[in-house]
N, C-alpha and C positions, 0 to 999 in steps of 0.2 A: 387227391394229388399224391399222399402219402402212398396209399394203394401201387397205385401207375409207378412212382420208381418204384419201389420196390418188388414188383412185377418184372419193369424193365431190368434192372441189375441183376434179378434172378435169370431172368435170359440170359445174359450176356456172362453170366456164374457158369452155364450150362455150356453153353456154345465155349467158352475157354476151357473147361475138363474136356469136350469133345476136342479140342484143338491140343491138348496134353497127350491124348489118351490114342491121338493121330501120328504125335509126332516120336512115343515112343516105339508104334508101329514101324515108321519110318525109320528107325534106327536099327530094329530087329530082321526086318524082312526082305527079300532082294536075290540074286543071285544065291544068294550066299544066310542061311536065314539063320540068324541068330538066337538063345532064350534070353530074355530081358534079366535074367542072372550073367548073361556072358557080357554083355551089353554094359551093363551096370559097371562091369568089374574092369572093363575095358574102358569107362570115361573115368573111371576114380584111379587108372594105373596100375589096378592088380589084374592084369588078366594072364589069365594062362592057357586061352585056349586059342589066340592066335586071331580073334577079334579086333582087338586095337589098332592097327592098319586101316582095314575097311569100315569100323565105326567112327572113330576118329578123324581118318583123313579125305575119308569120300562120304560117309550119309552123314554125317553133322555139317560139315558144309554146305549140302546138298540141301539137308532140311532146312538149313536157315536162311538162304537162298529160296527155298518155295514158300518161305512164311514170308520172305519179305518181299517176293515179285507177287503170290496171290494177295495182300493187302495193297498193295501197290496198282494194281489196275484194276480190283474190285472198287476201292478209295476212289481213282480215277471216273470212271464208270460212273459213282454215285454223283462226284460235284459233275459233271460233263450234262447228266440228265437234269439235274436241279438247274444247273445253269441255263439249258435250254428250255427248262419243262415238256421235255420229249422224251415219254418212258422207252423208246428203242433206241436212245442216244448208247452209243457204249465208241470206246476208241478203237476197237477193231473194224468194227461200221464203220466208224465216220472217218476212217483213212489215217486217223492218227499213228496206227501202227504200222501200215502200210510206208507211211512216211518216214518214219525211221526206219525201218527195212531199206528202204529205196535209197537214205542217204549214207547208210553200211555200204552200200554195193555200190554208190558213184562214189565214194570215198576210196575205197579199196580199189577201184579200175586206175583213179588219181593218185595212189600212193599214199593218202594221206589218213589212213584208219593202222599203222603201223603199232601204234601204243592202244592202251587202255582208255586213257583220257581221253585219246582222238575219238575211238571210235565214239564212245560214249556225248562227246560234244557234236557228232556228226550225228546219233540218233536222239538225242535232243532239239538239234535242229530241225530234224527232219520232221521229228512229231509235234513240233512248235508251229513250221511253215504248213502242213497238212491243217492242222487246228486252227488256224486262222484266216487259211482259205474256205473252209466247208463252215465256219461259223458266219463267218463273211455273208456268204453266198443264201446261207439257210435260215439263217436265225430267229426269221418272221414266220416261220411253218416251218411246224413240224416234220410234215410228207415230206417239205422240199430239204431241208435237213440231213431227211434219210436218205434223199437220192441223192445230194449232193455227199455224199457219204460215199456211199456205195458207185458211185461212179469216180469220184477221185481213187478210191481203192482197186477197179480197176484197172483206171489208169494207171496208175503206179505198182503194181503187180506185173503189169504189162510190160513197163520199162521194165521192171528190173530183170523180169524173165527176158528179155532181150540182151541187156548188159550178161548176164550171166552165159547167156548163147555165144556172144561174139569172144568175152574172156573169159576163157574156161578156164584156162591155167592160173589165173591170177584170181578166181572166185574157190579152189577148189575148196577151201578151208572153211567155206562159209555155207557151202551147199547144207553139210548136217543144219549148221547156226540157223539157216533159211525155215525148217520144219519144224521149230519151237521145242525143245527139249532143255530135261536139267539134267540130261545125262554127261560127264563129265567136266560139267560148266565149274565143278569144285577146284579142276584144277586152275581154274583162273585165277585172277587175283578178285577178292569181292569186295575190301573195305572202300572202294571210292563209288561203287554202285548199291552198296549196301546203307552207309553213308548217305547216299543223296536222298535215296527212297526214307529213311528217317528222320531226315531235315524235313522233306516236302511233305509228310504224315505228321509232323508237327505244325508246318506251316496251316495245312487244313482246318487243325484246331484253331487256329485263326481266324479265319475268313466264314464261319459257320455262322454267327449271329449274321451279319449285313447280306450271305447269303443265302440265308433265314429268310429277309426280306424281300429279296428278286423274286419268294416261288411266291411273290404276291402279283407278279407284274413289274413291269419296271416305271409303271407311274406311282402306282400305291408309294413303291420304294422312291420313287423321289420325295412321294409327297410324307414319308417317316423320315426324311433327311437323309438317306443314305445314297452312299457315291458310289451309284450304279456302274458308272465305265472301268471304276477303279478297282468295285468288286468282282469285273468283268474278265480283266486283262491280270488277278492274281491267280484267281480261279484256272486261266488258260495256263498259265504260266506253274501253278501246282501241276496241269494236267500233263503235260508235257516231260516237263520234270519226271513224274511216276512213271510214264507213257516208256520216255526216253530210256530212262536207266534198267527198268526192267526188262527191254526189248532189248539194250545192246546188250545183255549177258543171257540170257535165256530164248531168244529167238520172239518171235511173231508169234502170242499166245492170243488167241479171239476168246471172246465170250461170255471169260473170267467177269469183267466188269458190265457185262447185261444183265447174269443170272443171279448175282449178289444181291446187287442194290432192290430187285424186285423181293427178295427174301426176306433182306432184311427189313424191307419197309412196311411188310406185316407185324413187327413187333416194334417196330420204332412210334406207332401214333402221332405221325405228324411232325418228332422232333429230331432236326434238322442234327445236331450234337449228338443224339444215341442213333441217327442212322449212321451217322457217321464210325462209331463206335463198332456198333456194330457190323457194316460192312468189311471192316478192316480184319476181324477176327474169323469172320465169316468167308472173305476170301482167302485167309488163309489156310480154314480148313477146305476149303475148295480144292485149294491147287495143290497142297499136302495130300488130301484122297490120294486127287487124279493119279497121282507121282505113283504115291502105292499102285493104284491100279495098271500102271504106264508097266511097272515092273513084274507084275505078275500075269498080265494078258496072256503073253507068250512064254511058251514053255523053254524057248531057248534064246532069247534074247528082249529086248525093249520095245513098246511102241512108245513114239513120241508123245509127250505129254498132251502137245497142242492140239493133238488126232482125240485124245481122249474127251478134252474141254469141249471141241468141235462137235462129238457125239453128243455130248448132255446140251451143249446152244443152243442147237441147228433144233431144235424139239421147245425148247425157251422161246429162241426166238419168234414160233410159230404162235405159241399161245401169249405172249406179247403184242402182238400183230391183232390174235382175234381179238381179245380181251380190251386193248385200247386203240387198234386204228389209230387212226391222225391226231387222237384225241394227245392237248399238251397235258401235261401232271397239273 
């Protein structure tokens, strides 16, 4: 026992200098590439090479926005699968983010995505009523899960690309928002989406022992006393939360929350608290990478981050598929 944490900590020792050692990258390199002496001298206020503008008020933003949107739907990702016991659960699949997208864009046709708050209460909603229609519909199969997943995500891909057809002029600000990027997203305001994602990553430390018990079955868990509907509907209501806030400031990022939870669950042995632990770190340096990579692809400008996460999934989710089929966790 002794062994195993200390095994485990030593991981998660590793994976945070990795996530350090990410995020000073992130601070140095870009357009505009900095040495981690300019850098340095530009967060403590001595700089003098003209750094502190672009350190300071666009990539520290920037990073801490991709540290707290990658553990935010990596987190996601991990309770959604545990919840269903479906290793292909993740909320880009199963339309959770499709559903906030979709209620950004009938928000904003209505007038009423004007503020921060709005929007954010509309991609909350969106990823709330997605999540509980495809759980709804799924929850006794896996397979059917996934298709009710992926066919609500069509569906609502569908509208929204329609709403965006018919108003152009009143979508135009959301087109970039639509392709998943943190480029710019600094200059938004972040403590009420930053905020929420840190409430609901603590709320998860909550809910981890009773949801400890669902990945028994939900008889077993009746029959250890635990209150299955109740663990049901916090679980949904974390997922959302995460879902919501990280989609309405960073866009429609997929896949974050499939390739995490499978990584990290080779070091976690079973426990329900250190995968947790560990996905949140782990997605961070996820979406941290990608960012880096997002910036240096091209030689003269960005690709979107969500383009980047989409190439590492779309390859996950294949050997996801072979590897477990229908099979539940």
């Amino acid at each position: 026992m002794t062994t195993d944490r200390g095994r485990r900590f030593a991981v998660l020792a590793v994976a945070v200098v990795l996530l350090a050692v990410l995020v000073g990258a992130s601070l140095c390199v870009g357009a505009r590439t900095f040495p981690p002496g300019a850098v340095w001298a530009a967060l403590t206020g001595h700089d003098a090479s003209g750094a502190r503008s672009v350190v300071r008020d666009v990539r520290v933003p920037r990073t801490v926005l991709a540290l707290c949107a990658g553990a935010a739907l990596a987190t996601a990702g991990t309770l959604i699968q545990t919840l269903t016991r479906n290793p292909l659960a993740e909320p880009g699949v199963l339309g959770v983010t499709a559903g906030a997208a979709f209620a950004i864009t009938l928000g904003t046709v209505a007038g009423l995505s004007g503020s921060q708050p709005a929007q954010m209460g509309l991609a909350v909603a969106g990823s709330a009523l997605a999540a509980t229609v495809v759980y709804a519909v799924g929850r006794s199969l896996p397979l059917r899960l996934l298709l009710a997943g992926v066919a609500l995500t069509a569906v609502l891909a569908g509208l929204t690309l329609g709403l965006r057809l018919v108003y152009p002029d009143a979508l135009d600000e959301y087109r970039y928002w639509s392709v998943g990027s943190l480029a710019g997203r600094e200059r938004t305001p972040l403590a009420l989406p930053i905020g929420t994602i840190l409430v609901a990553l603590a709320g998860t430390a909550l809910v981890t022992r009773p949801l400890g018990g669902l990945m028994l079955g939900d008889g077993v868990a009746h029959a250890l006393g635990a209150r299955v509907r109740r663990t049901g509907v916090a679980v949904l209501v974390l997922v959302t939360l995460l879902t919501g806030a990280a989609t309405a400031v960073v866009g429609p990022i997929m896949f974050v929350g499939l390739i995490v939870p499978h990584l990290a669950r080779r070091f976690a042995a079973g426990s329900l608290p250190w995968l947790v632990a560990y996905t949140a770190v782990l997605g961070s340096v996820l979406l941290v990478a990608a960012d880096i990579g997002a910036r240096l692809l091209l030689p003269t400008g960005e690709v979107p981050v969500a383009i980047v996460t989409a190439f590492l999934g779309g390859p996950a989710l294949i050997w996801v598929v072979r590897r477990h089929g229908a099979v539940a966790l």
